[in-house]
C-alpha positions in Angstrom: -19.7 1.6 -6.2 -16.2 0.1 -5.4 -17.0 0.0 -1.2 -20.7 -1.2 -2.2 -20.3 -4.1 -4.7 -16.3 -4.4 -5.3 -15.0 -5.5 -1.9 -17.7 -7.2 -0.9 -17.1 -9.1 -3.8 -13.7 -9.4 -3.4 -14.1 -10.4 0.1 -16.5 -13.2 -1.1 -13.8 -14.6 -3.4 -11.3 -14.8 -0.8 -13.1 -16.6 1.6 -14.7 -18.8 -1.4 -11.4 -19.4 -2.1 -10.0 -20.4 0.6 -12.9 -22.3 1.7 -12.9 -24.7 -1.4 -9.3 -24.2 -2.0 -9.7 -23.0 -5.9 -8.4 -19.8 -7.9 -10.1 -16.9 -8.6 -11.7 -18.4 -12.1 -12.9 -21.6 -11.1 -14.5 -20.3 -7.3 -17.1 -18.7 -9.7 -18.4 -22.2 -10.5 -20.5 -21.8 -7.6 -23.3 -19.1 -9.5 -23.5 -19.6 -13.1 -24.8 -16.1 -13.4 -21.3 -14.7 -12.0 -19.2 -17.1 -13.6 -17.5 -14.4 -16.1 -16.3 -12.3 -13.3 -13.2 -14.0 -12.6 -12.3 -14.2 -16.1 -12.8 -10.2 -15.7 -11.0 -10.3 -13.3 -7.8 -11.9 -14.1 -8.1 -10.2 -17.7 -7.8 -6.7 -15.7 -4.8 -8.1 -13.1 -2.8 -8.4 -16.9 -4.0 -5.5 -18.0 -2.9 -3.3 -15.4 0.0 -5.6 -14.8 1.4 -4.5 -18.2 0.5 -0.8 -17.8 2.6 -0.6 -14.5 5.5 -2.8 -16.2 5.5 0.3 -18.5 5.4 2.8 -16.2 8.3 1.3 -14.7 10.5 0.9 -17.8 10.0 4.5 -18.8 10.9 5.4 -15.5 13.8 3.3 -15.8 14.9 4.7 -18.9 15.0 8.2 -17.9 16.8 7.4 -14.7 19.5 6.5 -16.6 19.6 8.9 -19.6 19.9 11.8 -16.8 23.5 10.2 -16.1 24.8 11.4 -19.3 26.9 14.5 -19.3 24.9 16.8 -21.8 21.2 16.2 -21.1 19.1 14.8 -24.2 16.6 17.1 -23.6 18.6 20.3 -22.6 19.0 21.0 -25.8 17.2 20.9 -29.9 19.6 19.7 -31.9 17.9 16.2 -31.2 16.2 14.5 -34.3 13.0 14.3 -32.3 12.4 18.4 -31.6 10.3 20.0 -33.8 10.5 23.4 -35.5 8.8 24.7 -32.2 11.7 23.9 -30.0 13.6 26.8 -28.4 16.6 26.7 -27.1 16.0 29.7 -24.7 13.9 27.4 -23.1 16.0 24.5 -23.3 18.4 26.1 -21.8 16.4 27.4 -18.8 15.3 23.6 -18.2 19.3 22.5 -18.2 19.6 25.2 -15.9 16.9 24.6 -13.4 18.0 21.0 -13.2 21.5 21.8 -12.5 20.2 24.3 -9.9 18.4 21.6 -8.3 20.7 18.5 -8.4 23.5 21.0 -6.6 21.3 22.3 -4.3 20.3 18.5 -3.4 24.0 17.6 -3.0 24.7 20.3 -0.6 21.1 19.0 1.4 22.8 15.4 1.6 26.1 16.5 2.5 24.3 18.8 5.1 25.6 21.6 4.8 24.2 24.8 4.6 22.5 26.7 1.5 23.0 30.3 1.3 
């Protein structure tokens, strides 16, 4: 559907656009019939605009709550765990990460794992 009608479409825009030198909403002008699909259009580039803005921020976030000493996570004594937290777990998570990040630091200094 996307290779049959979407880039076609797309494609038409473009060189509408550039043709006529207008924007993506007004180029639409030229069919009535299609007029609402660069409103669609923009509407969607917010949309996903935001949801990408909040993929980054989380991402963000936990990039720089893994700096902290004790992990927020490696443990339940956190306000947010719930009765089904263990900390057997827990602590097998702490532990894996810690596994990883040294074995990481020994791959950039390049040395040798044993």
């Amino acid at each position: 559907m996307m290779c049959l009608i979407g880039f076609p479409l797309l494609y038409m825009e473009y060189c509408f656009g550039q043709y006529f030198g207008v924007g993506s909403i007004s180029i639409w002008g030229v069919c009535p019939m299609l007029k609402g699909i660069g409103i669609g259009y923009c509407v969607v580039n917010a949309l996903v605009s935001i949801y990408y803005n909040v993929i980054i921020a989380l991402s963000l976030y936990y990039l720089f709550a893994s700096f902290q000493a004790v992990l927020p996570w490696s443990n339940c004594n956190n306000e947010w765990n719930t009765d089904n937290c263990d900390e057997r777990v827990a602590g097998i998570v702490s532990l894996l990460v810690s596994a990883l990040s040294l074995v990481s630091i020994q791959l950039l200094k390049g040395s040798a794992i044993v």
